[in-house]
Each structure stands twice: as C-alpha cells, then as structure tokens.
N, C-alpha and C positions, 0 to 999 in steps of 0.2 A: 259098371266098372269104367272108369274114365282113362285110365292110364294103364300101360302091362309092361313090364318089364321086359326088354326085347330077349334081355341075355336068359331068361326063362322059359321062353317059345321056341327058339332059334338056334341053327349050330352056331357053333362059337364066331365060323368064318363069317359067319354074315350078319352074326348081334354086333362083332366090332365096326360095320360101316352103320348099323342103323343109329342115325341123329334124331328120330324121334318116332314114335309108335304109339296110337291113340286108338280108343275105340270109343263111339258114341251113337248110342241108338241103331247096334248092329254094324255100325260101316267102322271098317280101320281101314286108318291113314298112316301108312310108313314111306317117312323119308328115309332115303338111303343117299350114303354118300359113294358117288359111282368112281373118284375120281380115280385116273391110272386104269382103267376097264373097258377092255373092247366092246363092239355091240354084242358079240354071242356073250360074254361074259355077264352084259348086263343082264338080258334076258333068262338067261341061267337063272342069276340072281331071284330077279323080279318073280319070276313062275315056282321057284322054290318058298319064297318069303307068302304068294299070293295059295301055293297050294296049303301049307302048313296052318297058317289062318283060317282057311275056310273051313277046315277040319272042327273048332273051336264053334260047340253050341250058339254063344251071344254073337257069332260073327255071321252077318250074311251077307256085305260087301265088305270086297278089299281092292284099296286102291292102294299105288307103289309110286310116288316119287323119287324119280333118279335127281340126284343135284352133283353137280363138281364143276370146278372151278376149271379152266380152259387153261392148261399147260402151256407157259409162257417158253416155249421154245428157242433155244438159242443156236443159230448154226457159225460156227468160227471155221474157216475154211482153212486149210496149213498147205501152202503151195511152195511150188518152185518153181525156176525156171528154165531147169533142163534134168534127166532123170542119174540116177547115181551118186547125190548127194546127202541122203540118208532120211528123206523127207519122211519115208512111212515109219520108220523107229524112232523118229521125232513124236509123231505122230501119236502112238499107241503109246507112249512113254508121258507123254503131254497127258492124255486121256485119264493113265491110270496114275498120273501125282495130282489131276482134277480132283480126280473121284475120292481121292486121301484127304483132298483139301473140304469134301463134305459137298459137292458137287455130284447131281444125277447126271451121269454122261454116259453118251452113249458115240458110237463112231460107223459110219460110212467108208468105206472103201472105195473110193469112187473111180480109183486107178481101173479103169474096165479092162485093158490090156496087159496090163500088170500086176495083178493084188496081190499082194503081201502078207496082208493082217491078217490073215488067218493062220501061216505059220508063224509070226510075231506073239501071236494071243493064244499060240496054241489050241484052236478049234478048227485044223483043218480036217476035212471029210465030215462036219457036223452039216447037216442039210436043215433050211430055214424053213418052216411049212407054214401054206397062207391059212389067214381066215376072213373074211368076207371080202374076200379078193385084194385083200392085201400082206404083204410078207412079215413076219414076227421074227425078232432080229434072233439071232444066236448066242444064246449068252458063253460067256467066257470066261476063267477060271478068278479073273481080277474084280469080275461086278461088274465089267465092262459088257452091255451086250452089242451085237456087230453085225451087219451084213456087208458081205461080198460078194460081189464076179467069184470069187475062189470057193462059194458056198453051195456056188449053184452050176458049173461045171466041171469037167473031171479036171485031176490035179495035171499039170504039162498041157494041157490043149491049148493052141491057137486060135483065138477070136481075129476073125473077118470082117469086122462089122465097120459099115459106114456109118457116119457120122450121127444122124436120125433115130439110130440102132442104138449107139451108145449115151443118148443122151437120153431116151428113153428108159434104159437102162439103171441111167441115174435117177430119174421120177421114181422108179420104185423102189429105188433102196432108200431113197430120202424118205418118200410119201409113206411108210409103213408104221405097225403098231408099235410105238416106243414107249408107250405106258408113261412113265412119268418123269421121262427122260426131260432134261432142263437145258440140256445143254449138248449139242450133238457137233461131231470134231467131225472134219469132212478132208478125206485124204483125197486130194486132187492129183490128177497125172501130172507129170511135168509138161511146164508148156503153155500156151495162152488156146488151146482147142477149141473144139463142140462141147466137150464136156463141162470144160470152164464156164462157156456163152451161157449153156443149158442149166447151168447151176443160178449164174447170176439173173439169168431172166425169171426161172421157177421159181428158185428158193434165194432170195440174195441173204445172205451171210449178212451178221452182224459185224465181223469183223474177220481178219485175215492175217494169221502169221505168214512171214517167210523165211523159206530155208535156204542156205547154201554153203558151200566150202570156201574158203577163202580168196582161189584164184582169182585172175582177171574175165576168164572167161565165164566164169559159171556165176560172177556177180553181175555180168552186162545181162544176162540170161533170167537173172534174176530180177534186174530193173524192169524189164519188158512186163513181167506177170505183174509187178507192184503196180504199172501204170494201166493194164488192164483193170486190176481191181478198183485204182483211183478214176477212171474213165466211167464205170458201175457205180462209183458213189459210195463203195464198200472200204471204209479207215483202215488202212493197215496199222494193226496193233503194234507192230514188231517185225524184225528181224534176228534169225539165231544164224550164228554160225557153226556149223560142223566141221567135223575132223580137223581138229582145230589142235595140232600139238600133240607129238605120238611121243611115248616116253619108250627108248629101249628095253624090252623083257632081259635081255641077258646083264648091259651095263647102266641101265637107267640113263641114259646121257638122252635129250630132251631134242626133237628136231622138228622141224616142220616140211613136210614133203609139200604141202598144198601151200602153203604159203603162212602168214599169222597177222591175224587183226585187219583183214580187209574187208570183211563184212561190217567190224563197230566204224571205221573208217568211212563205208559208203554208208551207214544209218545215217553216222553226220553229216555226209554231204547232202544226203536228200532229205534230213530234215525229219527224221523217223527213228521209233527207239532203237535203240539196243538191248535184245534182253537175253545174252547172253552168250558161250560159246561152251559148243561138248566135244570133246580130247576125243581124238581116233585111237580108241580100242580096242585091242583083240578081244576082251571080256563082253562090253556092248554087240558086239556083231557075236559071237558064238550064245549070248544068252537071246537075242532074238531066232537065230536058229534053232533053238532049242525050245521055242516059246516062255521064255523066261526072263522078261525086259527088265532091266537093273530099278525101276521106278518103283517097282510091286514091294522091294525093300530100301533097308535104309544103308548107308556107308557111302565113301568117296564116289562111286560110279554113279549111286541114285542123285547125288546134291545137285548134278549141275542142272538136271531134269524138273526137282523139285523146284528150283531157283526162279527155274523159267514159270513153270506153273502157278508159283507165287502172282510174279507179274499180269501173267492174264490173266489170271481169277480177281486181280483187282482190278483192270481194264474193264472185264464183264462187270462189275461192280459198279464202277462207274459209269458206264455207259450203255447198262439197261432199263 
C-alpha cells in the first residue's frame, strides 16, 4: 500500500491537518500542518497520530512531521498622552471592527495599573491558565481573545509595582500563546513610562494610533507620546479624537464641552493623519460598562469605530 487515506485512520480533528500520509515498506510518514498549536498541543497530536498507526499490521515505523508556517505577527500599539480620554474603549472597539474587517486580532491590556478591558469585553473574573510556562489569552464573547492585569488579580486591588515589575508584566502578556493571532492591539497606559520603554525595546510595534479629546491640554500630552514613538522609530498611523461633540438626550441641541476639531487640527500641523473623530456618548460609556462595545454591531454609534478601522486595516496593508 503506497498511500492511506488519513481521513480513514484518524479522528476527524487530526485528518483535517494531515497534508500528507504514506506508507512504504512498513514506515509511514505524516506530515501534519501544526500551524496555530502550542508545543503540548503538538505533542498530543504527534503521539495520538504515531499510536493509531502503529496499531496497523504493515506499519512498523512512524514518523510525524510538524510543518506551519511562522505567524507574521503584528503589534499596533493605541496610546495616549494622559489618562481619561477614552483610549481603552478606543481600543477594544478598534479590535472588534478589526476582527469584522477579517482580521485575527487579538489585544493586550498593557494598562498594568488600570485595566479596563476586561469589563469593556465582558470577561471579567475569567482567569488565563499557562501552558509550557506561558499564559493562554482569555477568549471573549467578540472572537476577541485578551489578557490582562485585570485577569490575573482581584477586581479593585491596588498594584505597587515599580517600574522593572510592570514591564515585566508586559513580557508576559505580549510573549504568550496567541495561536494564530495576526494582529495584536496593545492598550498602553497613559503617558511616555517603563511600560511604554519596555514595549518598544521587547516588542516594537508596527505602528501606533493616538488618542485624545480635543482640548489644549490633553493634545500637548498627546504630542509628547507621538514623539516618544517617532524617537523608537515606530510611524505613527494616526490620530483619533474623542469626545468629540455631545448631542443633548433631552433637546438634541449639539455642544462641545471639550472643545471641536483640535485633534484634525494638530494631525495637520504635525504632519500625521487624521482618522477620525467619536461623539461623547452616554450610549458608548454605558455599553462598555456593561461589556457591550457599540463595534460588535452595526448603526450610527458603531460607524464612527468602523470608519477608523477601515483606515488601519489599510495602513497594516500597506505597510506589512
């Protein structure tokens, strides 16, 4: 017998990766395609695929070729320059009109003293459990999966941690099993930190949105992180501006508390896009509380999320 049909030997889960299966003067050779598979997963595989064979009279070796193809990873990092301007609902909104656009994304929380995303994504109190010493992210109800500071200690506690602490911290929520994530969104604290340093030194980012609200102060704030990133060498993709135009629940009459158009404003003056601006609403802040980000559907609240997403999923397009 020169050839066996894998899907005839084999459960179903492991005849869809084998790419090829021979047998010739007692020895079978299965290639298997491992890609997206941790090592204990391989191994599973490999020892199930090598026991099932040897069982087969004309077989008396079996060899198992893993093959996959190295997951071209992308990290966009989404910063600000001071905190309270809505970066982490940016963020996880960014992520899941990604992942609509046909994108594998996955997201980091890297805020270590603040994380969010896990009531935004609705998996808070899900705990992430390692395997071969490293953390397996948390999946989340969007296809999103996630790790956080917020996954791995109690909800309210205060972290102490100096600088060495928290950047370490970030090695392992970056460094961990993303299977076949393509594309991983990295929520930054506010501020040019250790965490930021530790980010660009470990893992530098392909690219980097920034956020902010319109005023004066929280756009100088804002310049400071952009030039951090351009000091690293890291294109800033863009700039979004938030709360950006409250409309009245009661008489609709249009106002802006934070100010209007000084984020597209400063794009042009530094010479960096514009890709966009999201209205301060009550709807947006009560569906992240609720784990329920306006992106996951469609209507006026999701478009301006979507809009942006467009842009960067053509920017990574571009520029991978």
């Amino acid at each position: 017998m020169s050839s066996i049909d894998p899907k005839s030997l084999l459960p179903a889960s492991i005849a869809d990766r084998v790419s090829a299966l021979t047998v010739k003067e007692g020895r079978a050779i299965a290639v298997i395609d491992a890609a997206g598979l941790g090592d204990g997963e391989r191994a599973e595989i490999e020892r199930a695929v090598t026991d099932i064979l040897s069982e087969r009279e004309e077989i008396s070796q079996v060899h198992v070729a893993m093959t996959a193809e190295r997951v071209q990873r992308r990290l966009i990092a989404v910063g600000s320059g001071k905190g309270g301007v809505g970066k982490s609902t940016l963020t996880a909104n960014l992520a899941i009109a990604l992942a609509r656009r046909g994108r594998k994304v996955g997201l980091v929380d890297a805020d270590i003293y603040g994380p969010s995303q896990p009531v935004i994504l609705g998996n808070q109190g899900s705990k992430p459990v390692a395997r071969d010493e490293k953390l397996v992210p948390v999946e989340s109800a969007f296809g999103i999966p996630v790790l956080s500071m917020g996954h791995l200690v109690e909800p309210g506690r205060a972290l102490a941690w100096r600088g060495p602490m928290a950047g370490n911290a970030l090695s392992q929520l970056v460094d961990a099993h993303w299977g076949d994530v393509d594309t991983l969104l990295v929520d930054l604290p506010p501020g040019t930190g250790d965490v930021q340093l530790t980010m660009l030194q470990r893992f530098k980012p392909l690219g980097a949105v920034l956020v902010s609200t319109p005023q004066d102060l929280a756009l100088i704030d804002a310049a400071r992180a952009g030039q951090l990133f351009d000091q690293a060498g890291v294109p800033v993709i863009g700039l979004v501006e938030n709360m950006a135009g409250y409309a009245c629940p009661h008489c609709g009459e249009l106002s802006d508390p934070f100010g209007k158009g000084g984020v597209e404003t400063a794009a042009a003056r530094l010479e960096l896009p514009f890709l966009g601006r999201i209205p301060l609403d009550l709807a947006i802040r009560e569906g992240s509380d609720r784990g329920k980000p306006p992106a996951a559907e469609d209507g006026a609240l999701a478009s301006p999320f979507h809009e942006i997403a467009a842009k960067v999923d053509a920017w990574i397009g571009e520029n991978s």
